[in-house]
N, C-alpha and C positions, 0 to 999 in steps of 0.2 A: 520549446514544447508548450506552446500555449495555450494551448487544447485541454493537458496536463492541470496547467497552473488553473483557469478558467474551469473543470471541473472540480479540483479540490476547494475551491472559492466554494461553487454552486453546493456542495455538500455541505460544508462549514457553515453556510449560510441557511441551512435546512434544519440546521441546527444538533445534528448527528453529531455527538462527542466518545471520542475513546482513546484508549493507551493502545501502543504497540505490544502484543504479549507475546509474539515468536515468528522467528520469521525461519522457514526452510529453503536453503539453495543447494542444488540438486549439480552435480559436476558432471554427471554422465547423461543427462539430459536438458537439454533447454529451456528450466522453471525454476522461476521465483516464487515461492506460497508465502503469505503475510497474514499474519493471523491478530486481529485486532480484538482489544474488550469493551466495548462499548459501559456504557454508565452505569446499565441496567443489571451487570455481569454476565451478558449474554454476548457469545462467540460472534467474530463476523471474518469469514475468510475469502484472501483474493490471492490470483496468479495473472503471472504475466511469462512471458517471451522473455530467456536472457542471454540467445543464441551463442551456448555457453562454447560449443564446439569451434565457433567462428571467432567469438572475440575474448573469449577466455571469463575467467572468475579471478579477480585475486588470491592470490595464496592467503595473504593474512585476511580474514574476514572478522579479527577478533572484536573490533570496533561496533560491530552491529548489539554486542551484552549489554556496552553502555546506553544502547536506545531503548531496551528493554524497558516497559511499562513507563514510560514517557508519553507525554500525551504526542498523538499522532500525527496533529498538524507540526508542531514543532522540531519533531520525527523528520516530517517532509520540506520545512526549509532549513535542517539541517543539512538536507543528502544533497537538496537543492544547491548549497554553497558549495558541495565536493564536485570534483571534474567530470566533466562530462560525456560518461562512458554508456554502453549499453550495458553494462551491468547495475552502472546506477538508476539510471531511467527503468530499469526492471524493477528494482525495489521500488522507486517512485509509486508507478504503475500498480502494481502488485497493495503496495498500501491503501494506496488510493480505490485501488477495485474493493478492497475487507471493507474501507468504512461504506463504501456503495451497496455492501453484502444487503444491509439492514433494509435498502429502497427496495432491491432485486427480490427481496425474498417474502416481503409484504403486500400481499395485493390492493390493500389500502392507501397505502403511500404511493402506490402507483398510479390508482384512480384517483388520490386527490391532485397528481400532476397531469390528469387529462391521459391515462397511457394507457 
């Protein structure tokens, strides 16, 4: 997923910092929601695809407490080292989309990347 890897770089490098402050997986529907805190204490939320119906959820998901309020990228080459399932690449994703929240939702930070 280098696509993946290559934009959590591009954000990091924009200089976008936050913790992981909650993340929701939904077992009767196909979403991961990842809710990040930015530095500033202000909310940043993303989802993703975790085609739960096809490839399932883990039963134990108790693992994701201890990423609680963690800083985010650390978050993300944790999960990065775990197997490599479409549910992890959902949290991947889903994280990766919260710290993007802050680009997508300021129309300044968009026009100073030319968008």
């Amino acid at each position: 997923m280098d696509i993946l890897k290559n934009t959590i770089k591009e954000i990091e490098n924009l200089g976008i910092n936050a913790t992981l402050s909650n993340v929701v997986i939904t077992r009767f529907g196909p979403w991961t929601l990842s809710y990040v805190r930015y530095d500033d204490g202000e909310l940043g939320c993303g989802c993703a695809n975790n085609e739960a119906e096809r490839w399932g959820i883990p039963e134990d998901v108790s693992f994701m407490k201890d990423l609680f309020n963690l800083d985010a990228y650390d978050v993300l080459d944790e999960l990065e080292g775990l197997e490599n399932s479409v549910f992890i690449n959902s949290l991947r994703t889903s994280i990766t989309s919260a710290l993007s929240y802050r680009l997508m939702n300021d129309g300044n930070e968009l026009k100073k990347e030319g968008i």
